[in-house]
PyMOL CGO cylinders between C-alpha atoms (Angstrom):
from pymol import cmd
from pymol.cgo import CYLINDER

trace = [
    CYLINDER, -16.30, -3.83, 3.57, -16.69, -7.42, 2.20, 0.3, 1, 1, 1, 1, 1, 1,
    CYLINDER, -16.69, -7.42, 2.20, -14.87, -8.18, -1.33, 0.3, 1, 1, 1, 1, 1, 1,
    CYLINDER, -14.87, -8.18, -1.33, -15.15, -11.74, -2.90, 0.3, 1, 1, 1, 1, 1, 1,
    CYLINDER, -15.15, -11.74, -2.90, -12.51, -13.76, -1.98, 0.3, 1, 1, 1, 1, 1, 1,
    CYLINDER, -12.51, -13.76, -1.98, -12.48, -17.02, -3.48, 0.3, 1, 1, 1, 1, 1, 1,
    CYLINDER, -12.48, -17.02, -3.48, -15.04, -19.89, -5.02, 0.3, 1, 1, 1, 1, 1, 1,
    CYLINDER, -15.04, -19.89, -5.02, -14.95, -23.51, -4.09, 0.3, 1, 1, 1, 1, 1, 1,
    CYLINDER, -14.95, -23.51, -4.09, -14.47, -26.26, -6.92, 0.3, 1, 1, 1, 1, 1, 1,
    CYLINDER, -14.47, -26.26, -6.92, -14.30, -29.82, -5.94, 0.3, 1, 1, 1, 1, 1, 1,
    CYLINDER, -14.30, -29.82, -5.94, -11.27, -31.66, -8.28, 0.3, 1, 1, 1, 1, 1, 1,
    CYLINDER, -11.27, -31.66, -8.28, -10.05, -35.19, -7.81, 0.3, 1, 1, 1, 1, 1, 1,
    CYLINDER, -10.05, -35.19, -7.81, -6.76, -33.91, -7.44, 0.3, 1, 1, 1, 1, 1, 1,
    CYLINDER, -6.76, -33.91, -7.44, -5.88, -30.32, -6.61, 0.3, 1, 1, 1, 1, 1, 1,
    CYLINDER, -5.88, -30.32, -6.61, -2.34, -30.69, -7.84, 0.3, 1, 1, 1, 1, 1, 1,
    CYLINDER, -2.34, -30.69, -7.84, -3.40, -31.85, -11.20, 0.3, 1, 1, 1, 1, 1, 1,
    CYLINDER, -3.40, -31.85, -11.20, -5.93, -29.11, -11.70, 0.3, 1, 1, 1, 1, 1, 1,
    CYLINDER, -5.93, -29.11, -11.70, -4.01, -26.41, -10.70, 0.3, 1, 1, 1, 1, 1, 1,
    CYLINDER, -4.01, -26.41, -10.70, -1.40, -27.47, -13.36, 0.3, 1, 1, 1, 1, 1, 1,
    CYLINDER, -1.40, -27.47, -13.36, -4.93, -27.79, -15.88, 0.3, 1, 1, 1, 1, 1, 1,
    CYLINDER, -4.93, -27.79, -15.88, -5.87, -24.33, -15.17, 0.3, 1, 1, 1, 1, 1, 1,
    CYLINDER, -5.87, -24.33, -15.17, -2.29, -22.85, -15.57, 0.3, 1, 1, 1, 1, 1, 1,
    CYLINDER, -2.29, -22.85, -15.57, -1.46, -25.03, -18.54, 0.3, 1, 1, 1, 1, 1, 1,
    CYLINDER, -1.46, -25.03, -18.54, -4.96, -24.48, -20.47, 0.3, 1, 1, 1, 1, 1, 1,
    CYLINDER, -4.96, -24.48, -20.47, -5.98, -20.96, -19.17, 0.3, 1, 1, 1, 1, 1, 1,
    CYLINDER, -5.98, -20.96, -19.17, -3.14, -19.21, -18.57, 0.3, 1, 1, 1, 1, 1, 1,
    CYLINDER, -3.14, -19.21, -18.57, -4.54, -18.35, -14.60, 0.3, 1, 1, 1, 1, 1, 1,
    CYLINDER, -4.54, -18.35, -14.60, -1.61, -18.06, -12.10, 0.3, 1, 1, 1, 1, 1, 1,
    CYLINDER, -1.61, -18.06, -12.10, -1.23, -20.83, -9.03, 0.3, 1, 1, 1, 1, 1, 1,
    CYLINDER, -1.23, -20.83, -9.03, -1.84, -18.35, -5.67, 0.3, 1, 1, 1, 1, 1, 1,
    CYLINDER, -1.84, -18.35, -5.67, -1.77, -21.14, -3.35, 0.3, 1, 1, 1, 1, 1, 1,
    CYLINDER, -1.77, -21.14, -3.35, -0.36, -24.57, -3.35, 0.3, 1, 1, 1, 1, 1, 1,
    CYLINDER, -0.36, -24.57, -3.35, -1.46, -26.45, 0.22, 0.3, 1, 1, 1, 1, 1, 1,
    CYLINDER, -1.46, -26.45, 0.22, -1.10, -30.15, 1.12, 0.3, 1, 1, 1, 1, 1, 1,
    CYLINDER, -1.10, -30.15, 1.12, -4.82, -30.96, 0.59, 0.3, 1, 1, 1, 1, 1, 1,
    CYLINDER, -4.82, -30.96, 0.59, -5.78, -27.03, -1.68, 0.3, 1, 1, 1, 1, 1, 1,
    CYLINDER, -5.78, -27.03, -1.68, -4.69, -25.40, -4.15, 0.3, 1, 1, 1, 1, 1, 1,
    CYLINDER, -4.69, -25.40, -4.15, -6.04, -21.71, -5.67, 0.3, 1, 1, 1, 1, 1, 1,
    CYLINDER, -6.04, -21.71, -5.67, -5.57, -19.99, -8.69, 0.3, 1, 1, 1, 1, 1, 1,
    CYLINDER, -5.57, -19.99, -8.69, -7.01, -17.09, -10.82, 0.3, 1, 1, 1, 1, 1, 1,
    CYLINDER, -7.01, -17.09, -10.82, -7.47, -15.83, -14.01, 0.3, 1, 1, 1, 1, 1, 1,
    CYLINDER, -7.47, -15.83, -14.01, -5.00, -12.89, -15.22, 0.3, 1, 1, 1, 1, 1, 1,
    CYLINDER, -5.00, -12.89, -15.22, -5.70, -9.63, -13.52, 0.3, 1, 1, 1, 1, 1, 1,
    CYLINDER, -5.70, -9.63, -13.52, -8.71, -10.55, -11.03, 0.3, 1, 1, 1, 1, 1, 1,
    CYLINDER, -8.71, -10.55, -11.03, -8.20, -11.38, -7.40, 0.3, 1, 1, 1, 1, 1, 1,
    CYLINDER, -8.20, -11.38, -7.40, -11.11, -13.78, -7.24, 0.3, 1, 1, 1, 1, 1, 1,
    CYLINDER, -11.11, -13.78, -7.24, -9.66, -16.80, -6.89, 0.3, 1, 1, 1, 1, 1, 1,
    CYLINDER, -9.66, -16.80, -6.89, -10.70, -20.73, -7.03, 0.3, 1, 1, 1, 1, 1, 1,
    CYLINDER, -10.70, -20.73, -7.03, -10.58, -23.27, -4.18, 0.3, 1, 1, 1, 1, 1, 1,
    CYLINDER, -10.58, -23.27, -4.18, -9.42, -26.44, -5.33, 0.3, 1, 1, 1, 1, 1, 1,
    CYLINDER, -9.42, -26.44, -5.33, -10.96, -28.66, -3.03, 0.3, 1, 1, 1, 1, 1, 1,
    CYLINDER, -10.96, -28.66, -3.03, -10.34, -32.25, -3.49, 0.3, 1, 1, 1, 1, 1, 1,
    CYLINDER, -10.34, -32.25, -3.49, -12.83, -35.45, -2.72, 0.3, 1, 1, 1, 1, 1, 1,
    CYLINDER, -12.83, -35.45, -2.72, -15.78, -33.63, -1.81, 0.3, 1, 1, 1, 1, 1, 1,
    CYLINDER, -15.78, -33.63, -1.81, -18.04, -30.79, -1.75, 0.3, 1, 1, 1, 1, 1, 1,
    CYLINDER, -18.04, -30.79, -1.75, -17.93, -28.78, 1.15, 0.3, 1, 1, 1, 1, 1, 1,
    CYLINDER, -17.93, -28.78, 1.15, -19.10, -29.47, 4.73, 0.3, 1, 1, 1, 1, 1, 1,
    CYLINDER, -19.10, -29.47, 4.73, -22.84, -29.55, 5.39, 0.3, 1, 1, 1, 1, 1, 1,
    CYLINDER, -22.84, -29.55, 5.39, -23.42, -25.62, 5.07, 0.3, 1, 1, 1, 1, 1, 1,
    CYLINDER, -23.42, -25.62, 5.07, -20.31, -24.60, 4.00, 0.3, 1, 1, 1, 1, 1, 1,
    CYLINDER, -20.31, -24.60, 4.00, -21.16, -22.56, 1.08, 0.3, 1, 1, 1, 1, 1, 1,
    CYLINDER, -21.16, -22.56, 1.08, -17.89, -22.50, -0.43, 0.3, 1, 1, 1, 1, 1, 1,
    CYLINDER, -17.89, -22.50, -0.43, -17.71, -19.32, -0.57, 0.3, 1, 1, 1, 1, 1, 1,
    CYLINDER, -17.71, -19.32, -0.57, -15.19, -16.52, 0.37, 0.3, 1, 1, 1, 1, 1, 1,
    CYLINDER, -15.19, -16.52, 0.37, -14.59, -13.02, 1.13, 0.3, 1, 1, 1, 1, 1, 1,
    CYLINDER, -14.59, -13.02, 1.13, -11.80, -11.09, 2.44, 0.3, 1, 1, 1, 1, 1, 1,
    CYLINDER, -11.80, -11.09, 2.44, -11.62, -8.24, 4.56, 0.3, 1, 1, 1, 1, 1, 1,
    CYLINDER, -11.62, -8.24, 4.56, -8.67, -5.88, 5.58, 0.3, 1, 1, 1, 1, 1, 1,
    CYLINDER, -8.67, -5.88, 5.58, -9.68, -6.55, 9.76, 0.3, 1, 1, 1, 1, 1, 1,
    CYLINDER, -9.68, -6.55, 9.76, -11.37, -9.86, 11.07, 0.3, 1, 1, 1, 1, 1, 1,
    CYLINDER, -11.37, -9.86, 11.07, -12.00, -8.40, 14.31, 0.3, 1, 1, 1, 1, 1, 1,
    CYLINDER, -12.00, -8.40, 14.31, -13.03, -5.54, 13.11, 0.3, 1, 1, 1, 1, 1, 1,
    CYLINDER, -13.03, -5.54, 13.11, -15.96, -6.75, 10.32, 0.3, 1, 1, 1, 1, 1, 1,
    CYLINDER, -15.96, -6.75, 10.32, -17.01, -9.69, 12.51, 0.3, 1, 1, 1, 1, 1, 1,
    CYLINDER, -17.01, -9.69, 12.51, -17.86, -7.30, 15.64, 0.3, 1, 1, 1, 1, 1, 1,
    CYLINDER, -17.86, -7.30, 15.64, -19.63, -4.95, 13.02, 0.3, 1, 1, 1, 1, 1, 1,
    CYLINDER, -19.63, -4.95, 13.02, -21.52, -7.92, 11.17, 0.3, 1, 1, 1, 1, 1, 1,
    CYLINDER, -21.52, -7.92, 11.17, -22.86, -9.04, 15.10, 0.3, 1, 1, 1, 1, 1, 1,
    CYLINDER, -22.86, -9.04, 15.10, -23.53, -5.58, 15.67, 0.3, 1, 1, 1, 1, 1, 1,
    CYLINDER, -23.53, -5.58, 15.67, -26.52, -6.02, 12.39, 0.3, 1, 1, 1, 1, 1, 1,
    CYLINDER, -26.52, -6.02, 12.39, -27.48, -9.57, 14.02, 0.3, 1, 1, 1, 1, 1, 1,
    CYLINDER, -27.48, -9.57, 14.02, -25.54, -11.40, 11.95, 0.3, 1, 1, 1, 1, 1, 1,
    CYLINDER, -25.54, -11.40, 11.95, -24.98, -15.31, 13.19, 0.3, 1, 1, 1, 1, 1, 1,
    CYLINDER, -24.98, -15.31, 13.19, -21.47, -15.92, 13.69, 0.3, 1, 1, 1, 1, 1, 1,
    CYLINDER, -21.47, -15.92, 13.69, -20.75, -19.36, 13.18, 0.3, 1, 1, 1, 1, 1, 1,
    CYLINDER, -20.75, -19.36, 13.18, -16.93, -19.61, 13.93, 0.3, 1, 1, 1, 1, 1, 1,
    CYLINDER, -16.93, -19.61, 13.93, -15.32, -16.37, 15.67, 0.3, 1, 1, 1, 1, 1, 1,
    CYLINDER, -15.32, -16.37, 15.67, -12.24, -14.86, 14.74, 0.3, 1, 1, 1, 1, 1, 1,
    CYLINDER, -12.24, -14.86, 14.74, -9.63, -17.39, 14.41, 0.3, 1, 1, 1, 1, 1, 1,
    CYLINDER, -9.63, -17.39, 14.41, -5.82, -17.82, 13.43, 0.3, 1, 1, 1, 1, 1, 1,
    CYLINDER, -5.82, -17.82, 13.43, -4.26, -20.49, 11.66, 0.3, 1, 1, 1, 1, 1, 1,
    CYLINDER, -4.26, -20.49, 11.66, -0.82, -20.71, 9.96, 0.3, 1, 1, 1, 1, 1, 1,
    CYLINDER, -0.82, -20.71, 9.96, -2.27, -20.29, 6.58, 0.3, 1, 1, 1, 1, 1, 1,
    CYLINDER, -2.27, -20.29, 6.58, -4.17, -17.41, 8.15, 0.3, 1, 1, 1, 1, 1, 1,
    CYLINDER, -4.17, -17.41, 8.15, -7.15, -15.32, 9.92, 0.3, 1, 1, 1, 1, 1, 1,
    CYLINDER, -7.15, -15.32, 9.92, -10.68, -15.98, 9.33, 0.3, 1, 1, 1, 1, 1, 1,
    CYLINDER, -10.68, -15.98, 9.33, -14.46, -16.15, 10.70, 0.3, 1, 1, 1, 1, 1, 1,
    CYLINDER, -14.46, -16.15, 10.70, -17.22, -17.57, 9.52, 0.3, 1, 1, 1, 1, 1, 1,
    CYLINDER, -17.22, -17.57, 9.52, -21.10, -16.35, 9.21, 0.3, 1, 1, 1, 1, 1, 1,
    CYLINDER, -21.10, -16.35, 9.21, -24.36, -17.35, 8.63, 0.3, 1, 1, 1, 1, 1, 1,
    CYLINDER, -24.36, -17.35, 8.63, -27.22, -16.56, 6.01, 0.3, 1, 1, 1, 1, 1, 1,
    CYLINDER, -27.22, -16.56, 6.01, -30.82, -16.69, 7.50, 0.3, 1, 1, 1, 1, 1, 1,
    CYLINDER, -30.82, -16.69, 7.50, -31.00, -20.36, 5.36, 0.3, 1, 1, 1, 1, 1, 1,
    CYLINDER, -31.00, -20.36, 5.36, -27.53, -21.36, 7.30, 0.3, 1, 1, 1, 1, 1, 1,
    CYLINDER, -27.53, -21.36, 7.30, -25.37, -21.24, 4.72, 0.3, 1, 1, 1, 1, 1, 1,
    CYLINDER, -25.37, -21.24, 4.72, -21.66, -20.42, 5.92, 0.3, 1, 1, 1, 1, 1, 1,
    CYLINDER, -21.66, -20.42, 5.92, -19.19, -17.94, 4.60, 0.3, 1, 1, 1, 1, 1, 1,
    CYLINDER, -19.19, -17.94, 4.60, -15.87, -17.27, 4.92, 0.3, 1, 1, 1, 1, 1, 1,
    CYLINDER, -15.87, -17.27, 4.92, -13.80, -13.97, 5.95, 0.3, 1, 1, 1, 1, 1, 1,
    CYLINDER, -13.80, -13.97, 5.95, -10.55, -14.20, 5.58, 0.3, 1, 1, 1, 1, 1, 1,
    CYLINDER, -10.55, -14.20, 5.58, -8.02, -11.29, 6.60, 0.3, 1, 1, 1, 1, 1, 1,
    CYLINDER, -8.02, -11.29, 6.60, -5.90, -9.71, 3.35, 0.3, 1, 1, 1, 1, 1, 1,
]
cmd.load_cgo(trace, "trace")
């Protein structure tokens, strides 16, 4: 099962927002990345992608979820015809795939 993740928000500079957000509305820093920073409000694990620059890639709704098995939810979302846009993937910050909306908008899934 799919739980909201995270929201994109496009800063000027993550470092200086995350410090805004903690500072001004008490949410805690979750992240802290070269070129991204998250944070959330007290008590909800929603959190928001500090982006910096600009918005997201063409398609690239912003958007995240999380799920306890990549593997797992991305071979049950093709099993319903979803479009799969990027396939089960590792990085060092860590495991995700991406899918598609009918209108091609992208999600995320990223492993908890």
């Amino acid at each position: 099962m799919l739980r909201l993740n995270s929201l994109a928000v496009v800063v000027g500079d993550e470092k200086k927002a995350a410090k805004w957000y903690k500072e001004k509305l008490g949410f805690r820093v979750r992240d802290a990345f070269p070129h991204w920073h998250t944070v959330s409000a007290p008590g909800s694990d929603t959190k928001l992608h500090l982006c910096i620059d600009a918005p997201p890639e063409s398609g690239n709704s912003g958007i995240a979820f999380t799920a306890k098995d990549c593997k797992r939810e991305e071979a049950a979302l093709r099993k319903k015809g979803v479009k799969i846009t990027t396939p089960t993937t590792s990085e060092d910050w860590g495991t995700y795939f991406m899918f598609a909306d009918p209108d091609g908008n992208e999600f995320w899934v990223v492993q908890d």
